[in-house]
C-alpha positions as CSV (number, residue, x, y, z in Angstrom):
1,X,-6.0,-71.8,17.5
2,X,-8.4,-74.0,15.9
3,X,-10.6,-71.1,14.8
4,X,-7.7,-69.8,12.6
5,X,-6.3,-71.1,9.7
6,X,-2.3,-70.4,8.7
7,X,-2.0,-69.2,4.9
8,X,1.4,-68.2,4.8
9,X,4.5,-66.6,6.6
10,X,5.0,-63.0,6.1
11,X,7.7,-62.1,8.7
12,X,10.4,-64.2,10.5
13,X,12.0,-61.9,13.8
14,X,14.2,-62.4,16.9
15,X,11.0,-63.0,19.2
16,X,8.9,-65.3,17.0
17,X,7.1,-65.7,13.8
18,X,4.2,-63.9,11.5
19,X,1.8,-65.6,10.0
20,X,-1.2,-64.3,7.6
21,X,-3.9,-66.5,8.6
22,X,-8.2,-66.4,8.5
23,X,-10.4,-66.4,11.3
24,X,-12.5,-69.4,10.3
25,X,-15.7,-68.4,12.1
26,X,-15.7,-64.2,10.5
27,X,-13.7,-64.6,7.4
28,X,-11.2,-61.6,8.9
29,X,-8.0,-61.7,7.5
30,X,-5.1,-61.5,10.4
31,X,-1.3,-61.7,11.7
32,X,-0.7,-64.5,13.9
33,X,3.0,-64.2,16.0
34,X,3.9,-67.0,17.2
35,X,6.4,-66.9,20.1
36,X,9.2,-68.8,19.7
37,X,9.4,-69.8,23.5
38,X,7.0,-71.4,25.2
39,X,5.5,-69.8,28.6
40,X,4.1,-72.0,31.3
41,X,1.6,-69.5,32.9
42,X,-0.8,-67.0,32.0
43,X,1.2,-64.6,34.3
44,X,4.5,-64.6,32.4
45,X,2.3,-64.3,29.0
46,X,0.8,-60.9,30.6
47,X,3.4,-59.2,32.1
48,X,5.2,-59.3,28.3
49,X,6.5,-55.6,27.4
50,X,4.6,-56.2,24.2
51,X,1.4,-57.4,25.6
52,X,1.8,-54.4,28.9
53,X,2.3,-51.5,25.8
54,X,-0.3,-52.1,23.8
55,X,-3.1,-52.9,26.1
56,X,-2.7,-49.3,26.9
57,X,-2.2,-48.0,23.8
58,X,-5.2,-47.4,21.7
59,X,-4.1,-45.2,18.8
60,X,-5.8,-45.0,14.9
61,X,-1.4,-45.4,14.0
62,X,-0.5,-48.5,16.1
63,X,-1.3,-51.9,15.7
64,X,-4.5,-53.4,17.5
65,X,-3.7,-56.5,19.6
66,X,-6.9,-58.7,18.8
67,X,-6.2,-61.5,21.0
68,X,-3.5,-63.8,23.0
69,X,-3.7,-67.3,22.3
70,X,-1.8,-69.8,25.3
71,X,-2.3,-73.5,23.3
72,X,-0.2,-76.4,24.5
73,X,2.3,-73.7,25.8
74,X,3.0,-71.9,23.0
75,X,1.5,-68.3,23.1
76,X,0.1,-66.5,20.2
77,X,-0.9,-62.7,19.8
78,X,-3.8,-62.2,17.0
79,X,-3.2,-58.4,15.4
80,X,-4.7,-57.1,12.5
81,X,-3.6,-57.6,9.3
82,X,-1.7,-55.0,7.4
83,X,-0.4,-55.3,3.6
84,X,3.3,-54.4,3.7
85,X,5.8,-52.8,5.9
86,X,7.8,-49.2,5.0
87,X,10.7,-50.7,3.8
88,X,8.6,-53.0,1.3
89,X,7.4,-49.9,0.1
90,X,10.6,-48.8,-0.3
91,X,12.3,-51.0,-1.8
92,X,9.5,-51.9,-4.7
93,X,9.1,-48.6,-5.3
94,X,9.2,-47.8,-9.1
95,X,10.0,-44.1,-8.2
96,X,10.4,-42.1,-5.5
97,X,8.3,-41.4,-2.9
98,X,6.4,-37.6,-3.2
99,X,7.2,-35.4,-0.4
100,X,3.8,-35.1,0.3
101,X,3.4,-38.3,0.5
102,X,6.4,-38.5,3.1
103,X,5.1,-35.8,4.8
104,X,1.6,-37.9,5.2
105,X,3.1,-41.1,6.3
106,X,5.8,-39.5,9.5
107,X,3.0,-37.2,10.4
108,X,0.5,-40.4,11.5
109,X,4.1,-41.9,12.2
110,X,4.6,-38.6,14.6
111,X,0.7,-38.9,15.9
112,X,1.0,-42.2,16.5
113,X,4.8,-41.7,18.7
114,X,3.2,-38.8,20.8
115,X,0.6,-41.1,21.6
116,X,3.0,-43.9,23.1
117,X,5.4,-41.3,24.5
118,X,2.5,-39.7,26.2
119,X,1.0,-42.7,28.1
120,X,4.5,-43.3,29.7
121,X,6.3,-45.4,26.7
122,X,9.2,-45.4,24.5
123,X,9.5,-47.9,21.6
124,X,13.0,-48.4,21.0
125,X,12.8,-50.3,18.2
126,X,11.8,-48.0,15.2
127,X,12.6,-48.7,11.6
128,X,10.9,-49.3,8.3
129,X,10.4,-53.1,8.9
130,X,8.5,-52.2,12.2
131,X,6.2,-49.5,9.9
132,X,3.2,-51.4,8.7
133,X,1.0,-49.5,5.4
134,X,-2.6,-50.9,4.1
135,X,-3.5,-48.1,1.7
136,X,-2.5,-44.6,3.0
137,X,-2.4,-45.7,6.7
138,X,0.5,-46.7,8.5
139,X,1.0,-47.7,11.9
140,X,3.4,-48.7,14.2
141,X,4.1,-52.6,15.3
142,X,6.8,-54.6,17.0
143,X,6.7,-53.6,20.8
144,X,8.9,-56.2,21.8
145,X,11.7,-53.3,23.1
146,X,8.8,-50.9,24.5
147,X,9.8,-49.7,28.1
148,X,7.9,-47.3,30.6
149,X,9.0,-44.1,31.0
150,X,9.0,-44.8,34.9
151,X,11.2,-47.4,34.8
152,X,14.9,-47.5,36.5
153,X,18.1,-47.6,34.6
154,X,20.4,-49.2,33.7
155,X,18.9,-49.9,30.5
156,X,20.1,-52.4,28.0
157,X,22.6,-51.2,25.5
158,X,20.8,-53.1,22.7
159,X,18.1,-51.5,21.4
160,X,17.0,-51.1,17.8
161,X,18.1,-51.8,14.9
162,X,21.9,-50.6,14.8
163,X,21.3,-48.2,11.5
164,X,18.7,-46.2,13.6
165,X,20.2,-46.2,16.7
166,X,20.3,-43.5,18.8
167,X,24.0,-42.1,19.8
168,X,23.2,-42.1,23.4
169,X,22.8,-46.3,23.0
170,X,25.8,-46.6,20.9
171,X,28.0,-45.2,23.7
172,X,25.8,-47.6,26.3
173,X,24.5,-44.2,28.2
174,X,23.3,-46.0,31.5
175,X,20.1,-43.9,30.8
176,X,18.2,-42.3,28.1
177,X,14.7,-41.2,27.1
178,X,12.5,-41.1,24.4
179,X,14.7,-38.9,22.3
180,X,16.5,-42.8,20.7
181,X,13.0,-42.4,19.4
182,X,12.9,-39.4,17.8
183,X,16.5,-39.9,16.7
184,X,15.1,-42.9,14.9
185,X,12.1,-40.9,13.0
186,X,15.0,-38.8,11.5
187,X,16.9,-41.5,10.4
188,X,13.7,-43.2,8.8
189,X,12.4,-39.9,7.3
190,X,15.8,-38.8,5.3
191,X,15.9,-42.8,4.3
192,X,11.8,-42.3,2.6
193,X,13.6,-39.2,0.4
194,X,16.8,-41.6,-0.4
195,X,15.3,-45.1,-0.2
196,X,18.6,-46.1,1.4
197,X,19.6,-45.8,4.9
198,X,21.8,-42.6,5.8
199,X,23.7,-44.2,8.5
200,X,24.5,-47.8,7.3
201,X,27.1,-48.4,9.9
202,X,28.9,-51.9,9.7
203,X,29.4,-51.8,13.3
204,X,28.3,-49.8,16.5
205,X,31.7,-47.8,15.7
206,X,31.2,-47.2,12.2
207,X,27.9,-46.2,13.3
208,X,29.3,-43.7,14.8
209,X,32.1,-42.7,12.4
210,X,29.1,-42.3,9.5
211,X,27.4,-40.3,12.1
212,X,30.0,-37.9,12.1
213,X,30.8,-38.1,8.4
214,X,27.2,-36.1,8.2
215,X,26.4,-34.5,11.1
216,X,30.2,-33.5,12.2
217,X,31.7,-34.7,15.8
218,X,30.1,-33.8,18.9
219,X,31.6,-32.4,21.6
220,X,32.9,-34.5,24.8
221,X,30.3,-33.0,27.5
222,X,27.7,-34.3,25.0
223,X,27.2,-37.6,26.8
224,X,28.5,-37.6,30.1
225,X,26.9,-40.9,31.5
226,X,28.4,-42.6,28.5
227,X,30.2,-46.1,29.1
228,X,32.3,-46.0,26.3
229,X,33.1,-42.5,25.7
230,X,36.3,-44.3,23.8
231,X,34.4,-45.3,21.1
232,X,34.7,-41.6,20.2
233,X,38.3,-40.6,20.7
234,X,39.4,-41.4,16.3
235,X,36.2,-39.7,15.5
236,X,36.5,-36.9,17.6
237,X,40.7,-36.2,16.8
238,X,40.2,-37.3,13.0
239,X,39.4,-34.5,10.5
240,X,35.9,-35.4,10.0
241,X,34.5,-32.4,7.9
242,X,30.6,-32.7,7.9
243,X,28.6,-33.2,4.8
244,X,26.1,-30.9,3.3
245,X,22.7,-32.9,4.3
246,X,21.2,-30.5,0.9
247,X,23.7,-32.9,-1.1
248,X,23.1,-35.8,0.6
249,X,19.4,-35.3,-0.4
250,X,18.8,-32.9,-2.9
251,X,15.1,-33.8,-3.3
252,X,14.3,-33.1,-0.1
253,X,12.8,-29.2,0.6
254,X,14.8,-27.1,3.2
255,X,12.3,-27.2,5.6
256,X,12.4,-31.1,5.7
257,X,16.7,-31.0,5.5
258,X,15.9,-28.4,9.0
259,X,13.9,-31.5,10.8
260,X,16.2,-34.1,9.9
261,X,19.5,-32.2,11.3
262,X,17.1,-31.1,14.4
263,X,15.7,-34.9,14.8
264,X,19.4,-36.0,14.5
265,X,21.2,-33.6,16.8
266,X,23.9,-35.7,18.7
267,X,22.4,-34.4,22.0
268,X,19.3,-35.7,23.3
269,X,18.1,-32.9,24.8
270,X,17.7,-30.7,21.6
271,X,15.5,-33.2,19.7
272,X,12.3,-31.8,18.9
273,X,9.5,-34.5,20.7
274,X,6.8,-35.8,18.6
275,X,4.3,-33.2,19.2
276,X,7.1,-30.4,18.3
277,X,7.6,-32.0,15.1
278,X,4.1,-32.0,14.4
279,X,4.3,-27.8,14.8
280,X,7.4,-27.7,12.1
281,X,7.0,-25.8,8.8
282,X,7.9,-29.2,6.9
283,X,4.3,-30.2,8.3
284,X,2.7,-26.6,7.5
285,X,4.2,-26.2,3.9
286,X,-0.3,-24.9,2.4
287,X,0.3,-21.9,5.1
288,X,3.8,-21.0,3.3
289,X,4.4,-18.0,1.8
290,X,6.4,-19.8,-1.6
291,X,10.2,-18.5,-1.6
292,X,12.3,-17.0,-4.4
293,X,15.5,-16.9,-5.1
294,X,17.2,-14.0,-3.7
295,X,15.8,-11.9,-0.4
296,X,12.4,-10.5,-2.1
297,X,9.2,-12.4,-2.5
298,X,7.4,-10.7,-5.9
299,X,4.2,-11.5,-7.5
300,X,3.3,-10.4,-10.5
301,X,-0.1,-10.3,-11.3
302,X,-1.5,-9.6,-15.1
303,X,-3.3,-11.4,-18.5
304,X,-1.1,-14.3,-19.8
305,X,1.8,-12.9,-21.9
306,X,1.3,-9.3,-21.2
307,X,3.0,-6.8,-18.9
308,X,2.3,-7.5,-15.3
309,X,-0.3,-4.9,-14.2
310,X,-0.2,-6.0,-10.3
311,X,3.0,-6.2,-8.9
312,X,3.6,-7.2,-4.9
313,X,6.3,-7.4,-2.3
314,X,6.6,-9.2,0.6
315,X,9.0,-8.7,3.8
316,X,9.0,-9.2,7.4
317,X,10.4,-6.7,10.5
318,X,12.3,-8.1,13.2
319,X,14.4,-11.2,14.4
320,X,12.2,-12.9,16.7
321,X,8.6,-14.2,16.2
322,X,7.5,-11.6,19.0
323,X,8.4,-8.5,17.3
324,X,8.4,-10.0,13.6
325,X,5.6,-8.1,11.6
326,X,4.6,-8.1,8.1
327,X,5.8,-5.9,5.3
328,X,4.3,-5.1,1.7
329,X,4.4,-3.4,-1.1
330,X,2.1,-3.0,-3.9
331,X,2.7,-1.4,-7.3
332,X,-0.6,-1.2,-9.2
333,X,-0.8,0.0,-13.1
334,X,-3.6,2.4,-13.3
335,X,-4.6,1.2,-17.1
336,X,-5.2,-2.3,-15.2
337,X,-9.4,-2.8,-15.0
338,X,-10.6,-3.6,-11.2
339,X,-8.5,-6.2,-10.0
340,X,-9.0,-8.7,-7.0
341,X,-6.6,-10.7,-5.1
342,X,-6.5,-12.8,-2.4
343,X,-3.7,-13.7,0.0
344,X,-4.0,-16.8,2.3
345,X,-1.2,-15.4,5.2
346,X,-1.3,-16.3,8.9
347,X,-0.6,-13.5,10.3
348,X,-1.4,-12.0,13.9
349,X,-1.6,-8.4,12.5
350,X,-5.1,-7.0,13.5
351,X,-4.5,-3.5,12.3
352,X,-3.1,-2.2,9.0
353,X,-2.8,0.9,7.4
354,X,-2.0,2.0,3.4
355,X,-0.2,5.3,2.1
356,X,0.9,5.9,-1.0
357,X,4.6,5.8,-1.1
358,X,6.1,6.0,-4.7
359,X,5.2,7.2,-8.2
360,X,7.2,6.2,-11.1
361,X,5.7,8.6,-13.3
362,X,7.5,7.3,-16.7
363,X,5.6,3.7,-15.9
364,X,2.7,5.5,-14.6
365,X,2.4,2.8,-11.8
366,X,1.6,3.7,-8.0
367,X,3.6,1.7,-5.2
368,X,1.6,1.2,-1.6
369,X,3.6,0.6,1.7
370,X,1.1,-1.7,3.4
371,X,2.5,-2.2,7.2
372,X,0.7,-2.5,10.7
373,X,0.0,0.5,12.8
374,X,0.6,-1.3,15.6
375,X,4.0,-3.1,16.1
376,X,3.1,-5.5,18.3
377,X,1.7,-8.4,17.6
378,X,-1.8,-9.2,19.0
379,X,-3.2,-12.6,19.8
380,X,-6.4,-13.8,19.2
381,X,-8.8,-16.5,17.9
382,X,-10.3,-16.4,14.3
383,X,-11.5,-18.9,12.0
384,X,-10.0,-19.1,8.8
385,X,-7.1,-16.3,8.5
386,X,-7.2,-14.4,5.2
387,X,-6.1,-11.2,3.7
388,X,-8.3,-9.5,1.2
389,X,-7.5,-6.7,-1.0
390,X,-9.2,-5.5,-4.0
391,X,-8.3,-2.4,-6.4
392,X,-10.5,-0.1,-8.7
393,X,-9.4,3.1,-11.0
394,X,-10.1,6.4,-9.0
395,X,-9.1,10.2,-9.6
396,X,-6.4,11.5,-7.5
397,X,-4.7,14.4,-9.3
398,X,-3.2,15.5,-5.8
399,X,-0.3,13.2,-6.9
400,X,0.1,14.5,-9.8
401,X,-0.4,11.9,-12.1
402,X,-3.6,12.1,-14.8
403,X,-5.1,8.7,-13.6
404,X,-4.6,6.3,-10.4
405,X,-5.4,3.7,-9.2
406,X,-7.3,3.4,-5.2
407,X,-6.9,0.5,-2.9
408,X,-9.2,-1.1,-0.5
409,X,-9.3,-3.3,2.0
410,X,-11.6,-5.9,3.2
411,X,-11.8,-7.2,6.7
412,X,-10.0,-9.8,7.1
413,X,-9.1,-12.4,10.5
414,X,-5.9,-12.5,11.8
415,X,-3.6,-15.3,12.6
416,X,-0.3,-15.4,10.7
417,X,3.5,-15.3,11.5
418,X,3.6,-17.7,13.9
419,X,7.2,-18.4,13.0
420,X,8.7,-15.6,10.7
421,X,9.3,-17.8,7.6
422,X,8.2,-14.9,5.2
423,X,10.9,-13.8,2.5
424,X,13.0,-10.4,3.1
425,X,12.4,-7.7,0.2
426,X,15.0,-5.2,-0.6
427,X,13.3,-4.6,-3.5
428,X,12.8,-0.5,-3.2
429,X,15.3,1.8,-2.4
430,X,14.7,3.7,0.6
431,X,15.2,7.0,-1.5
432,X,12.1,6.5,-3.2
433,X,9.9,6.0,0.0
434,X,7.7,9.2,1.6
């Protein structure tokens, strides 16, 4: 340990202490644990959860593992140095964290979780303190608690952090997997919109009575290789009436209140894994078709201050992403000069086809019906998906109007509506259609 030099303490936990410290030969600023027992063999240093984990884990989001020090037998692990944890951040926050800048820090969070789940690991110890930020990068520290995937229950009931722990520990399940992980991520990513914790239990049954107090009791058949299935009997025969997680955290978008209850469902096996999470809208919100009030999606197109000249409607067809297709409805003015738009969709629709539809002869606007020919969706690859439509006065005294207005469109790639997120429109009548 001679080659480093001890600056100052930064961290005091369970296993041992941090230190930030400089390698004296390169200058490099580190952590330096120090292990509060002493180890008699190189053996019992290496066979360590912490040192096992993260010699296999080699991830931008978790913490490198520079070296292991043994010196007089006291055993020291070198990482690299990183400025603060999450809940530093939170707490000496002047203002709330962005959501984008949520969604940036769980999605290396997520990344980084995938990673460590993937090569046969589960953390079980997740929280803020254990999140460590230099700049815009956080990754993931602390693998004291890690566990392999292979290995046999019964596992030990004390795990994490009691605030982010998982319901399936509370109730000493003889086995679980890495959804106390996952469970944890929601727990940490409603506490980033808040900057308090959302389940502050006092103890591991108040932990599970402020469970319930959000998320509502869970059924007994939830857990059935629970120990202590007692611990639920008040909660479950109380009148617990669940909160509204929109109240709870009104800053927070829908699609990120929708991963939060899905991340802390009371069982296991309907937690999303990392990689799922990774797919959810709350992750996608630049391929988002923007919602308003109501069940129609209308834009309104037109000089600053003046009467809207381009007016569109969006709606999709169908319950379930394979038979969901895309809906919309134009309604040009024909005194507008050549207009151009262009609508960034992922969609899988490779074929569509325009009609005119409706005149409103007093307003002397023309309404398109823009919809696939083809019902079913089609799969394939394209680069980047884009919809392209572009309008120009023409003649067409066939509908009876003096002047109109054509459409055409451009090619464009296909890709969108891999979930049907797109708003409903009801904003025609059906009298008025062809």
């Amino acid at each position: 340990m001679e080659r480093y030099k001890i600056l100052e303490e930064i961290g005091d936990g369970t296993g041992g202490n941090v230190y930030k410290a400089v390698n004296n030969e390169t200058f490099e600023i580190v952590a330096v644990k120090r292990m509060k027992r002493k180890f008699y063999n190189w053996e019992e240093c290496l066979n360590l959860r912490e040192v096992k984990s993260l010699r296999r884990l080699n991830h931008p989001n978790i913490i490198k593992l520079l070296e292991i020090v043994r010196q007089d037998n006291e055993l020291f692990f070198i990482f690299e140095y990183m400025e603060c944890n999450l809940y530093q951040i939170m707490k000496n926050q002047q203002r709330s964290l962005s959501e984008e800048e949520i969604r940036g820090l769980m999605s290396q969070v997520l990344q980084a979780l995938s990673h460590v789940h993937k090569h046969g690991y589960f953390h079980r110890d997740l929280k803020p303190e254990n999140l460590l930020v230099t700049n815009n990068t956080i990754k993931i520290a602390d693998f004291g608690l890690a566990r392999e995937l292979s290995s046999s229950p019964p596992y030990t009931d004390y795990v994490s952090t009691r605030w982010y722990r998982a319901p399936e520990v509370l109730l000493q399940s003889a086995s679980y997997t890495p959804a106390i992980d996952m469970w944890a991520v929601g727990a940490i990513l409603a506490e980033l919109f808040t900057s308090c914790p959302i389940f502050p239990g006092e103890s591991e049954i108040d932990q599970l009575y402020k469970i319930s107090c959000v998320f509502g009791a869970p059924e007994w058949n939830t857990f059935p290789e629970a120990k202590d299935i007692s611990r639920l009997v008040d909660i479950t025969y109380s009148a617990i009436q669940p909160a509204d997680l929109s109240d709870m955290i009104p800053n927070a978008s829908l699609e990120a209140i929708d991963l939060i209850k899905q991340l802390c469902s009371w069982d296991p096996s309907k937690r999303p894994t990392a990689d799922q999470c990774l797919e959810h809208p709350f992750f996608h919100v630049s391929e988002l078709v923007p919602r308003l009030p109501g069940d129609a999606l209308k834009l309104s197109l037109g000089p600053l201050g003046s009467e809207p000249n381009l007016e569109l409607d969006l709606w999709t067809f169908g319950t379930s992403t394979d038979e969901c297709f895309l809906g919309l409805s134009l309604a040009v003015k024909p005194s507008a000069p050549n207009l151009g738009i262009s609508l960034g969709c992922r969609t899988r629709l490779l074929d569509m086809m325009i009609c005119p539809s409706f005149v409103e002869h007093s307003q002397q606007s023309v309404f398109w019906s823009l919809f696939p020919t083809n019902h079913h969706l089609i799969t394939t690859s394209a680069a980047e998906p884009s919809l392209s439509l572009s309008f120009s006065p023409v003649s067409t005294p066939s509908i009876g109007v003096s002047q109109s207005t054509g459409c055409a469109m451009s090619p464009f790639q296909s890709s969108i509506l891999d979930r049907p997120f797109l708003a409903t429109s009801a904003g025609f009548q059906q009298g008025h259609y062809l």
